[in-house]
C-alpha positions in Angstrom: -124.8 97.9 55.4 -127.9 98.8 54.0 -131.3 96.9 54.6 -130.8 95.8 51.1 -127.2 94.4 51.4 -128.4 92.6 55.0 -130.9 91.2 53.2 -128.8 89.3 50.0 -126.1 88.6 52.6 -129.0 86.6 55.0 -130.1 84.8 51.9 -126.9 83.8 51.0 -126.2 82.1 54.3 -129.7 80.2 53.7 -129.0 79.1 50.8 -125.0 78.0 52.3 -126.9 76.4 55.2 -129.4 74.7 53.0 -127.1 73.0 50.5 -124.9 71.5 53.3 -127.9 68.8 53.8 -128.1 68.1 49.9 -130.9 70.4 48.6 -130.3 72.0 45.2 -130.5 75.2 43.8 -133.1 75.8 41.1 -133.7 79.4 41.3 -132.6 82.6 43.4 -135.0 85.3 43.4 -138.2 84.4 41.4 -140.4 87.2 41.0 -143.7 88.1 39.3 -146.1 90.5 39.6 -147.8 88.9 42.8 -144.8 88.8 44.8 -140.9 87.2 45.4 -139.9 83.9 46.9 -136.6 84.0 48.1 -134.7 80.4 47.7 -136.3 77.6 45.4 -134.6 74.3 46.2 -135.1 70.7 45.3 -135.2 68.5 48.0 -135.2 64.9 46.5 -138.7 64.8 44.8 -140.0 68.1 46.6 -139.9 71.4 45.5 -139.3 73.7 48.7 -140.2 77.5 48.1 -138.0 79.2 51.5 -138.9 82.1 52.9 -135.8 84.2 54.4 -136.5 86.4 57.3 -133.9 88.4 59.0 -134.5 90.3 62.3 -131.8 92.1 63.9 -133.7 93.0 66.9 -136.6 90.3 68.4 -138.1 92.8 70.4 -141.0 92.7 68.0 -140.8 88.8 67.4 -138.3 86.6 65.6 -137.9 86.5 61.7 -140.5 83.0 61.8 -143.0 85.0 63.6 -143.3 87.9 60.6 -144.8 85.8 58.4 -148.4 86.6 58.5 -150.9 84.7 56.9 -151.4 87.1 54.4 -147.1 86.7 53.5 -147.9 82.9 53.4 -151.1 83.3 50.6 -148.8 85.9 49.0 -145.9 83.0 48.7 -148.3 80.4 47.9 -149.5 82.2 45.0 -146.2 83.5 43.4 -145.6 79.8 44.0 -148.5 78.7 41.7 -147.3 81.3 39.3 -144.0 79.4 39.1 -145.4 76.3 38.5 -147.3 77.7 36.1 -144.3 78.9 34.2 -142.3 75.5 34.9 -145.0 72.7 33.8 -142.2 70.3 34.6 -142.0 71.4 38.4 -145.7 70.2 38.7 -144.4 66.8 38.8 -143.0 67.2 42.2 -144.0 68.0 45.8 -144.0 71.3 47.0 -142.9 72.7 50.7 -143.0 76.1 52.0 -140.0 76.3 54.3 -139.0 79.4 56.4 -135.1 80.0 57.2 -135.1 82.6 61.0 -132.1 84.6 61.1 -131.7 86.3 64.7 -128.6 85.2 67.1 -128.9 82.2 65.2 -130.7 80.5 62.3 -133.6 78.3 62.4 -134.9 76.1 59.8 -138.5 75.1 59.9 -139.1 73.1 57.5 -143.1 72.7 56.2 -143.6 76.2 58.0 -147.2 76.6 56.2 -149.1 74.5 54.0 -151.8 75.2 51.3 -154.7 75.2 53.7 
C-alpha cells in the first residue's frame, strides 16, 4: 500500500470508530489553502475537527505525539476558515480531537484547545 492508501484506510477506521458512539459525519476532507482537517463530526451540540495520525513504527513517538504545536495552530486555523464558510457551524461548540493509530487506536478527545 502506498503512504497514501494507509493513510484513507486509517481515516476510514476513525471515522468507523467514531460513529459507533453516535457522532455524525459532516464533512470528510475539508481543505483550504491553510491546510486539511481530516474528520469533521457533530457530537451533540459540538463541532469536533479530528486529527488522524497513523504511525507504523513508534520508534519516533506515537501518532498523538506528532502533533506539534505548529500542526495544532495549522488545524485551528483551517478550522476558523470552515466556520467561516459555514456561518451556521458557529452556533456550536468546537473540539479538536486526535484519533492514534499504532497497535491500536486511541481516542483523545479535547487533544488541544484554542489557547
Amino acid at each position: 500500500m502506498t503512504t497514501q492508501q494507509l493513510g484513507n484506510a486509517a481515516e476510514q477506521l476513525a471515522f468507523e470508530y467514531l460513529i459507533e458512539p453516535g457522532l455524525s459525519l459532516i464533512e470528510k476532507n475539508f481543505c483550504c489553502k491553510l491546510g486539511e482537517i481530516d474528520i469533521i463530526m457533530q457530537d451533540g451540540n459540538t463541532l469536533v475537527f479530528v486529527e488522524v495520525r497513523l504511525r507504523n513504527n513508534v520508534l519516533y513517538g506515537t501518532g498523538a505525539e506528532t502533533v506539534t504545536h505548529s500542526k495544532m495552530r495549522k488545524i485551528i486555523k483551517t478550522a476558523q476558515v470552515y466556520l467561516l464558510k459555514h456561518p451556521l457551524a458557529e452556533n456550536l461548540g468546537c473540539r479538536f480531537d486526535v484519533i492514534s493509530m499504532n497497535e491500536k487506536l486511541t481516542w483523545i478527545k479535547n487533544a488541544f484547545t484554542l489557547d
